[in-house]
C-alpha positions, 0 to 999 in steps of 0.5 A: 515517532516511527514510520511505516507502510502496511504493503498490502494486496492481492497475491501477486500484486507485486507487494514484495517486488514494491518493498525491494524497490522501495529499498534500493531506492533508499539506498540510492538516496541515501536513507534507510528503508526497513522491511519486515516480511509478515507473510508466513507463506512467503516463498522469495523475496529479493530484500533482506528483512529485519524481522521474518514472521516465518522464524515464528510461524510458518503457513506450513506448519498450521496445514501439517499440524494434525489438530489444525489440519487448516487449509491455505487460507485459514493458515494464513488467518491463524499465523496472523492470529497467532503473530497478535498472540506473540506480538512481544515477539515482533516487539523485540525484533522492531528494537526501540529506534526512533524515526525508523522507516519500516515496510510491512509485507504483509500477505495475499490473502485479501480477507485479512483486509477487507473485512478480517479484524486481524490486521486492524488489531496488528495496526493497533499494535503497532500505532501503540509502539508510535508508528505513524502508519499508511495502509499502500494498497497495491493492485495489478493494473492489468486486472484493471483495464475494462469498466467492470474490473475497475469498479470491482477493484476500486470496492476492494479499495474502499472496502480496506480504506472502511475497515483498517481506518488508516491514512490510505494510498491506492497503487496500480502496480506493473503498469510497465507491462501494460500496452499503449493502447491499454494505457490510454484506455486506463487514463480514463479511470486513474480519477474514477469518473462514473459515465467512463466506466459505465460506458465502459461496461456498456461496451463490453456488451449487454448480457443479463448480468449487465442488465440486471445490475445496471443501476447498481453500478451506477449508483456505486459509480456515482458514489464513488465520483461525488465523494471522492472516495477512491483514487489510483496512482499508476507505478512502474518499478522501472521508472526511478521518477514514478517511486519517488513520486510516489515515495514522497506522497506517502511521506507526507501522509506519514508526515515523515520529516516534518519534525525535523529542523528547518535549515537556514544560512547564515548571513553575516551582517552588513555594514550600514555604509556598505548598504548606502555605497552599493544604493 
């Protein structure tokens, strides 16, 4: 069995910055984490990948082409495409290893997930290679720190939970950036409670669009906190305890590890007289 983790996001959620932690991390553990970067439009990134998607195509080469002449967007859409096209390529650059643990960076474009069928066809892929995998849903939390912007993220969320189909942990990322005061108002949503974020939004002052799609909201809040559908994990990059705790419950949705032998001691049998003289 193999094991992986589909790094996924809006632009600038600081999916590569999670993969090149999440490296270090390993190494600082002693265990090796794997990254393959497969966005086309990728300009840096501080780990070195063991597949590059950009040795295949780049996002570059679908704006210049003068028979695609796509725009941004639509690049990406295509290198994705084009990459299930050429999906022997991927194949040799992944080798055959068993118990790999690789990180996919995949790109910003935040269609590809919630509704674009390519990633769910490249998860397909990839489950038919056996790899175990966890769709890791990263969002800047400073995008989420009011009633109305954390509602709109969790649907994003739900969103790429319905249409990937795949064992699904849901991050706010850089919350080393985030004030005090921004931080106690964000505790409120880490487990969405409908009445915070809708008191939320009642705060933040009553306009026509709050009036007008009042009860919406609720209904989608209240969805959301009945079922259980959507939960947050704070991380911050610059604490070695929050990766690992995040790095174990993603581990263990992977079921990393699992197959491995228990250990035991071994004990040498004692004597029955030994027994009666130490009674």
């Amino acid at each position: 069995m193999r094991y992986a983790q589909l790094v996924i996001g809006p632009a600038g959620s600081g999916k590569s910055t999670y993969c090149s932690a999440l490296v270090q991390h390993a190494i600082d553990a002693k265990r090796t984490i794997e990254v393959v970067n497969l966005d086309p439009a990728a300009e840096h990134f501080d780990y070195e990948p063991m597949a590059d998607v950009r040795e295949l195509i780049h996002v570059q080469d679908t704006m210049e082409d003068e028979e695609l002449h796509f725009g941004p967007n639509g690049g990406l859409v295509f290198c994705i495409e084009y990459l299930l096209e050429n999906s022997d390529w991927l194949r040799d650059k992944l080798g055959e290893d068993q118990d790999d643990y690789i990180l996919f960076d995949c790109p910003g474009q935040i269609e590809l997930y919630t509704h674009l069928t390519a990633m769910k066809k490249l998860v397909k892929q990839l489950q038919d290679w056996s790899f175990n995998i966890c769709s890791v849903f990263l969002v800047d939390v400073q995008f989420m720190t009011d009633g109305a912007k954390f509602l709109s993220g969790t649907m994003a969320a739900l969103s790429v939970m319905v249409n990937l189909e795949l064992p699904h942990v849901n991050l706010l990322s850089k919350m080393d950036l985030l004030s005090k005061g921004a931080r106690k108002r964000l505790e409120r949503f880490l487990e969405p409670d409908s009445h915070a974020i809708l008191g939320d939004i009642e705060l933040s002052g009553t306009n026509a669009f709050n009036e007008k799609y009042k009860k919406l909201s609720e209904a989608i809040g209240e969805l959301i906190e009945n079922y259980s559908l959507v939960r947050f994990f704070p991380l911050n990059l610059k604490n070695e305890e929050s990766i690992s705790d995040i790095l174990i419950t993603i581990d263990n949705v992977i079921q990393y590890g699992e197959d491995q032998d228990v250990r035991t001691a071994d004990f040498d049998e004692r004597d029955e007289d030994d027994v009666d003289r130490e009674l």
